[in-house]
PASEBA-1860 file (N, C-alpha, C; in nm, 3 decimals):
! residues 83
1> XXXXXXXX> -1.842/-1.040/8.392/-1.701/-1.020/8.416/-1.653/-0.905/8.327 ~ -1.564/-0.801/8.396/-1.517/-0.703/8.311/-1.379/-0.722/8.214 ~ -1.430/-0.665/8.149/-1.250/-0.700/8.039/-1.156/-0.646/8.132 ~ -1.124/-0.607/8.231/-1.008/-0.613/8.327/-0.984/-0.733/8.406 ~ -1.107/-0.793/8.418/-1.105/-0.886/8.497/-1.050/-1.017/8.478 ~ -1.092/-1.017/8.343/-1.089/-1.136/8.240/-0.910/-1.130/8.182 ~ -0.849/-1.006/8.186/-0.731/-1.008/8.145/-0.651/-1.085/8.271 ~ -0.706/-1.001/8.354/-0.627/-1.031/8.483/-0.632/-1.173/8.524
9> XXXXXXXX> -0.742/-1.260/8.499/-0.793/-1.430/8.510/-0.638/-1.459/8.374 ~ -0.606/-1.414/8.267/-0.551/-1.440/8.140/-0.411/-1.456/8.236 ~ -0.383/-1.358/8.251/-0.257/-1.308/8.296/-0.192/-1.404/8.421 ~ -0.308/-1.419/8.516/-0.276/-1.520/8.598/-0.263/-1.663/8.580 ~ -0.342/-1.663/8.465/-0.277/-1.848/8.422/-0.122/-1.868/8.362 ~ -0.118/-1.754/8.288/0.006/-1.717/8.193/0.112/-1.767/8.329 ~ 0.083/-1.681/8.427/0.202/-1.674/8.517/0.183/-1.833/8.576 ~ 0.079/-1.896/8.616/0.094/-1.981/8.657/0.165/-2.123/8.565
17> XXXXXXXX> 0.173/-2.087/8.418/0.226/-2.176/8.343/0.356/-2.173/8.340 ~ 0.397/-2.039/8.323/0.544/-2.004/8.351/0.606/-2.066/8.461 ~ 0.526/-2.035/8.584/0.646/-2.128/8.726/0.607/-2.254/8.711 ~ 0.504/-2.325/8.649/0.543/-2.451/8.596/0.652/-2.529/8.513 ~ 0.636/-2.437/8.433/0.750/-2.463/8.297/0.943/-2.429/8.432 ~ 0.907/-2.324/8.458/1.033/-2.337/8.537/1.091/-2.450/8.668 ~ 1.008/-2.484/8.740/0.973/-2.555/8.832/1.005/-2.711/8.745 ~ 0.932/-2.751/8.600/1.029/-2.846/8.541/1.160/-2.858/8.527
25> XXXXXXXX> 1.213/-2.724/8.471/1.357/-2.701/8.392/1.480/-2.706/8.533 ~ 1.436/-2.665/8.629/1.525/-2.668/8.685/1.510/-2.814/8.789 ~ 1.430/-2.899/8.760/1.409/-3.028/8.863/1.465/-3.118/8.710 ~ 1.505/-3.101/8.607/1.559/-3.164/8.507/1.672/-3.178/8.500 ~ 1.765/-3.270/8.446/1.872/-3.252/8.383/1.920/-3.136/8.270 ~ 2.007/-3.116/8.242/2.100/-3.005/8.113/1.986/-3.067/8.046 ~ 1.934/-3.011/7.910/1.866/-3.020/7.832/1.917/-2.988/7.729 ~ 1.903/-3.003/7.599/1.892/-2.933/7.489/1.750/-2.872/7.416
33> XXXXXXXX> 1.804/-2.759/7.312/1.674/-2.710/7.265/1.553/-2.777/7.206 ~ 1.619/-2.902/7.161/1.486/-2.970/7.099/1.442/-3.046/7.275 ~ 1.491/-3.093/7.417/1.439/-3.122/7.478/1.522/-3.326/7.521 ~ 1.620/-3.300/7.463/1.687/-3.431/7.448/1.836/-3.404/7.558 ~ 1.819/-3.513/7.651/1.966/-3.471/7.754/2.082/-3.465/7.712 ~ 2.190/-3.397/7.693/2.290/-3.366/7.638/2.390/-3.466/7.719 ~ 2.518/-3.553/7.641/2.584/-3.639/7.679/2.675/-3.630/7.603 ~ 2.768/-3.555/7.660/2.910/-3.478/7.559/3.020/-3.607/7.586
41> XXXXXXXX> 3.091/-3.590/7.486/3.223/-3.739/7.538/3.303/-3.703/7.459 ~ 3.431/-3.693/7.492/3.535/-3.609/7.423/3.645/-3.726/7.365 ~ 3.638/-3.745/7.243/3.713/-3.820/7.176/3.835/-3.769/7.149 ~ 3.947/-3.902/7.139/4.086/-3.853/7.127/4.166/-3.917/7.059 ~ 4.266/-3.930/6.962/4.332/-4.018/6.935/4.265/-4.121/6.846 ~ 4.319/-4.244/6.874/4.278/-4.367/6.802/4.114/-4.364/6.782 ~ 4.060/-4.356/6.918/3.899/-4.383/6.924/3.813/-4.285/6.854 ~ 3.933/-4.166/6.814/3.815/-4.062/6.714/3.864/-4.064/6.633
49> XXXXXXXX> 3.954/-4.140/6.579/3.935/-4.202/6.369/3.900/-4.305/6.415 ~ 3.847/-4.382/6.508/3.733/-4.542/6.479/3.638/-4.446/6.457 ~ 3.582/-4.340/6.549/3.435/-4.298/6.534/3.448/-4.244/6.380 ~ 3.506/-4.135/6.342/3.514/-4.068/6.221/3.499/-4.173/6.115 ~ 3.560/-4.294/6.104/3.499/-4.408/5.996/3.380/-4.449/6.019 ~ 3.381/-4.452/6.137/3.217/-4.537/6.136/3.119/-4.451/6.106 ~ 3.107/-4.367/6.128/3.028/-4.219/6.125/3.044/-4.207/5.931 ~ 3.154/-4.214/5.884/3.174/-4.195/5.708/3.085/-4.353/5.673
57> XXXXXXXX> 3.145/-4.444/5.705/3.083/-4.553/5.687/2.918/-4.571/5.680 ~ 2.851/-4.559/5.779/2.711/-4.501/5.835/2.632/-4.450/5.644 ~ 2.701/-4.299/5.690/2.680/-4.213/5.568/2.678/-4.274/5.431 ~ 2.774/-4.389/5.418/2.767/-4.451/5.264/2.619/-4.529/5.230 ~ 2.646/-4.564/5.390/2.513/-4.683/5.381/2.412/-4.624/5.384 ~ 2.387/-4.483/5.374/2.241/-4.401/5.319/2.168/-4.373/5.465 ~ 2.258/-4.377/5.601/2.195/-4.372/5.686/2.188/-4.218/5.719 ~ 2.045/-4.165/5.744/2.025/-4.019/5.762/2.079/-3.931/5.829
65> XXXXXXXX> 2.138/-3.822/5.849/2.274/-3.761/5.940/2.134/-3.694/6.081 ~ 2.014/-3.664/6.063/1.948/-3.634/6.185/1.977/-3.784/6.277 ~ 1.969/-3.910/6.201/1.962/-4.024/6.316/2.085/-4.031/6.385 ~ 2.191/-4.016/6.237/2.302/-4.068/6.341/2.369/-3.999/6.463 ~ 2.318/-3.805/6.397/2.376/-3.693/6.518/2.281/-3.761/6.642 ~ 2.150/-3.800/6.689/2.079/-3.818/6.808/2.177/-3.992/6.809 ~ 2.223/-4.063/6.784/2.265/-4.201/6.837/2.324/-4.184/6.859 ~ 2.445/-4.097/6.846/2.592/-4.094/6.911/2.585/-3.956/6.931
73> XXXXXXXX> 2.527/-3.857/7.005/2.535/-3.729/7.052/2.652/-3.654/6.974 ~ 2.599/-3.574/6.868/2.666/-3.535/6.775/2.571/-3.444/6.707 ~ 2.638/-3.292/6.642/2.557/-3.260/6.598/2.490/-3.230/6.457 ~ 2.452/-3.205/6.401/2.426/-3.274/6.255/2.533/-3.197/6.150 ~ 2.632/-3.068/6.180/2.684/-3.018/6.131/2.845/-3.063/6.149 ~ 2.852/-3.176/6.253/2.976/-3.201/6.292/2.948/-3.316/6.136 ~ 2.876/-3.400/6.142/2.901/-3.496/6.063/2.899/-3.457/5.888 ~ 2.841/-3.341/5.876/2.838/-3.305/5.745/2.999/-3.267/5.728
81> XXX> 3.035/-3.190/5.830/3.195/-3.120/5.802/3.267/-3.267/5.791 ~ 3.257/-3.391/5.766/3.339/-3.469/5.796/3.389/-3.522/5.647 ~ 3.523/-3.540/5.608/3.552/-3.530/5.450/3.520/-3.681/5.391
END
C-alpha cells in the first residue's frame, strides 16, 4: 500500500466518524458541553428565595457545588455568586 493510499484509507475513516458523530447530535436532544440534557426553569418570586435558601443551606452542609449545579440544573458559577 502506498502512503497515498494509506492516507486516503486515514482520511476516509476520519470522515466516516464525523457523519457519525453528526448523525448522533442531531437525532439527540439540546445537549450540553459536558454531554448532559439541558433543562432550564425559570424561577420567580417566592419559589426563587425557597431555591436560593436551599441551595445556601445545601452549601453549609458541605455539599459540593459540582453536585448540586448537575441536581437542580444550575451552573456552578450561579451558586458560587450566591451571598
Amino acid at each position: 500500500m502506498s502512503l497515498v493510499t494509506q492516507k486516503l484509507a486515514k482520511l476516509d475513516r476520519i470522515i466516516a466518524l464525523l457523519e457519525e458523530l453528526v448523525h448522533v447530535r442531531k437525532a439527540s436532544p439540546e445537549h450540553s458541553s459536558n454531554g448532559a440534557v439541558k433543562k432550564r426553569k425559570r424561577r420567580i418570586g417566592k419559589e426563587l428565595l425557597e431555591f436560593r435558601r436551599l441551595l445556601q443551606a445545601e452549601r453549609k452542609r458541605g455539599v459540593p457545588v459540582k453536585v448540586l449545579a448537575q441536581r437542580h440544573g444550575v451552573s456552578s458559577a450561579y451558586i458560587y455568586l450566591l451571598p
